[in-house]
C-alpha positions, 0 to 999 in steps of 0.5 A, a space after each residue: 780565346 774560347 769565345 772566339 773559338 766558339 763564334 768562329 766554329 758556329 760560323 762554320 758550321 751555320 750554313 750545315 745547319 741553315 741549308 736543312 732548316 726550313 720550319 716556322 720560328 718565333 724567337 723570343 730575343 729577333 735579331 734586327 734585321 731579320 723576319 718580316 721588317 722592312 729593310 728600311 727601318 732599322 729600329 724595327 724589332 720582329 715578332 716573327 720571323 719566316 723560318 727558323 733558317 731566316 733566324 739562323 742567317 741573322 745570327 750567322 752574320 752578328 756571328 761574322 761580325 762579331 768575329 772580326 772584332 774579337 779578331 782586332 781585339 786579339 791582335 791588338 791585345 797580342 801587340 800590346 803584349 809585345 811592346 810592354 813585356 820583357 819576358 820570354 814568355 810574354 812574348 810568347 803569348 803576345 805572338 800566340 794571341 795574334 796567331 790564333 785571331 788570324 788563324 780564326 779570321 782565315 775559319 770564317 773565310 773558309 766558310 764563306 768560301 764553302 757557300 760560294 762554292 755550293 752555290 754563289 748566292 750564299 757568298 753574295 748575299 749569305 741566302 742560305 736556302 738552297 731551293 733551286 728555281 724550277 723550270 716548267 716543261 712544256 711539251 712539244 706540240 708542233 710538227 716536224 718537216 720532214 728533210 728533203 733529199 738535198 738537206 740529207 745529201 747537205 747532212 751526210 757531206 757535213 759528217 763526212 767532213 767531220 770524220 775526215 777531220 779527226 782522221 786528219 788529226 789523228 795524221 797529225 799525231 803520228 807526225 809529230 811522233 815522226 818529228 820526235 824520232 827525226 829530232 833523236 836522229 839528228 842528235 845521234 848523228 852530231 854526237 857521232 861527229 862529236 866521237 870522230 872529232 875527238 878520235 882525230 884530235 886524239 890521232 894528230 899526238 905523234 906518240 900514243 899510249 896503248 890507253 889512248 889507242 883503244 880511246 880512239 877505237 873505241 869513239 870511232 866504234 860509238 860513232 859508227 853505232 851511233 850512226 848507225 841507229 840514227 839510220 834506224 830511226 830515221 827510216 822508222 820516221 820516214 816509213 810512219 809519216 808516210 803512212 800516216 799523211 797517206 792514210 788521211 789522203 786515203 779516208 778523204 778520198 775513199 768517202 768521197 769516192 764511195 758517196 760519188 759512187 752511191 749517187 746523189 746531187 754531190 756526184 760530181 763533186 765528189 768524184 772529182 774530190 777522191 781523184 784529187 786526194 787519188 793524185 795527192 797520195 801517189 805524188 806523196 807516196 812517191 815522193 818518200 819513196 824516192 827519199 828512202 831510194 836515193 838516202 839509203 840505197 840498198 839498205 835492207 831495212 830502207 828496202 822492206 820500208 819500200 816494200 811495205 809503202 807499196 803494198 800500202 799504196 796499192 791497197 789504198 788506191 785499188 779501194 779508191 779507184 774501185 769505187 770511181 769506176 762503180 760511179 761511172 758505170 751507174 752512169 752508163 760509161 764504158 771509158 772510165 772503168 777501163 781507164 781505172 782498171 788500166 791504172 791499177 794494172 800499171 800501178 802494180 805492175 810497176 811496184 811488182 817490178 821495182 820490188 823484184 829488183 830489189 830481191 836482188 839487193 846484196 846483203 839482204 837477208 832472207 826474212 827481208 826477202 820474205 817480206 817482200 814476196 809478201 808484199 808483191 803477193 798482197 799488191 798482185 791480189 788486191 789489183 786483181 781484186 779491183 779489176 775483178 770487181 770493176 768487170 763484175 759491176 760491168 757485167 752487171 750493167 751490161 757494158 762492154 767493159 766487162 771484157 776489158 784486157 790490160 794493155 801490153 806497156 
């Protein structure tokens, strides 16, 4: 067993050596197959060999297989151990003998496993030198066109698309956050059935002690609670999907919008693109917005959601259009500004309006109302915003615009 151990442990530890070896070696005793014989000729006994690591790979394979014949040998021998003795111990030994040869053949697996993961030429063909090819670099001796406009226009529309993208990703990251919460509502919601189912059961025994009495308050109390929270969250759901859909409606509009104002060959395209999202964020907007209305009317916190989706929506609108009328005027159109500013003056009048309502909601409290005061002032500062930049742009292009007064709805 201490010759095998022995074998075994070079064979682990040959390539540590072999790796740092790289010297001129003539061994007194070669080793066939190593040196500078042909392959062919298996009789062939070398003089010299390469290197001292070209030496040391031949012993590590006579090392290998040597190995697996001392592994058969101990297992055979274990076996026979085994069949011809009655003793304890012998059986002992027998076992011991076989579990050794199989603990040594899994070393020299191991070993073979340790070069394949340094580099697979040692696994495939047991080449232990670890010199990697090198690769000569040649400088760069040519010219570089310079890009024409439309290849730049090409360039930034293919980074705009990519960074929308991941903003895309990002929606869908608080979305599946949404879906989480709705699936937490909806359970809170049936274990609230399930307390009133048991409270009605309980209600149909013509006599009652005092203990179940208190049991049926008390599961109508957990089900008013749990309902109760379920509302909580789903609201909190409803108000992040929003924002978060209407937050990549907003970034893809915005670029575009931005770009169709900055001019270029994509213009059009561009501008067309922002009113597009434009459209699909007030119909997503108002869509939650009526789904909070009629779900949960005159609920408080359903109301500051409300608020905080308009002020939200504005915001977003006020930047988008902003930039659309900025696209017209380089263009020298008077109607289009006028139109984006009537826009914005109708969209936050009517926000303004609805949220005043609201105010006047019995049961809420006196923050909720704050809130909302906030919100209208954010929603009036940033529509004043818009219009204010869009005269000045006007102003700037000397165009009629600049003098523009909303319309009496």
């Amino acid at each position: 067993m201490k010759i095998l151990f022995s074998i075994v442990l070079f064979v682990f530890l040959a390539p540590v050596f072999t790796s740092a070896v790289n010297i001129n070696y003539t061994p007194l005793a070669p080793i066939p197959g190593t040196g500078d014989c042909p392959t062919s000729d298996p009789n062939c006994l070398p003089a010299k060999v390469q290197n001292l690591g070209g030496y040391l790979r031949g012993i590590y394979m006579t090392g290998v297989a040597l190995a697996g014949l001392f592994v058969v040998f101990s297992i055979v021998r274990g076996g026979f151990t085994l069949l011809f003795t009655d003793s304890v111990l012998g059986k002992t030994e027998g076992k011991g003998m076989i579990l050794h040869a199989l603990g040594g053949l899994l070393i020299v697996f191991s070993s073979f496993l340790l070069m394949n993961t340094i580099n697979p030429q040692l696994g495939r063909d047991l080449n232990l030198n670890l010199a990697f090819p090198q690769k000569n670099i040649t400088a760069f001796t040519g010219t570089v066109k310079p890009l024409t406009q439309a290849e730049l226009d090409a360039m930034t529309l293919r980074n705009q698309t990519i960074l929308t993208t991941k903003r895309h990703d990002l929606a869908k990251v608080t979305t599946a956050d949404s879906i989480v919460r709705d699936a937490t509502a909806h359970n809170s919601r049936l274990q609230a059935v399930e307390f009133r189912s048991q409270a009605d059961e309980l209600e149909k025994k013509p006599s009652k002690t005092p203990e179940e009495v208190q049991t049926i308050k008390d599961l109508r109390t957990n089900a008013t609670d749990l309902d109760a929270a379920a509302k909580v969250i789903e609201i909190d759901s409803i108000l992040a999907h929003t924002a978060a859909i209407g937050n990549d409606y907003y970034t893809k509009g915005s670029i575009a919008a931005q770009n169709s104002e900055q001019g270029g060959v994509n213009t059009q395209v561009n501008y067309e693109t922002a009113q597009k999202y434009l459209t699909d964020s007030n119909t997503w907007y108002a869509r939650n917005i009526s789904t909070l209305e009629t779900q949960y009317k005159n609920d408080p916190q359903a109301i500051e959601s409300i608020a905080a989706l308009y002020e939200h929506k504005i915001t977003q609108d006020s930047s988008i259009l902003s930039a659309l009328a900025g696209a017209k005027i380089n263009e020298q159109m008077v109607g289009e500004p006028t139109k984006f500013m009537q826009t914005m003056s109708d969209e936050a009048n009517a926000a303004v309006a609805k949220l005043q309502v609201y105010k006047t909601a019995p049961g809420l409290s006196q923050a909720a109302k704050d809130a909302i005061d906030k919100s209208i002032g954010t929603i009036r500062t940033n529509a004043t915003g818009m219009i204010n930049a869009t005269k000045s742009k006007c102003s700037a292009a000397t165009l009629s615009c600049r003098n523009w007064v909303p319309a009496t709805r």
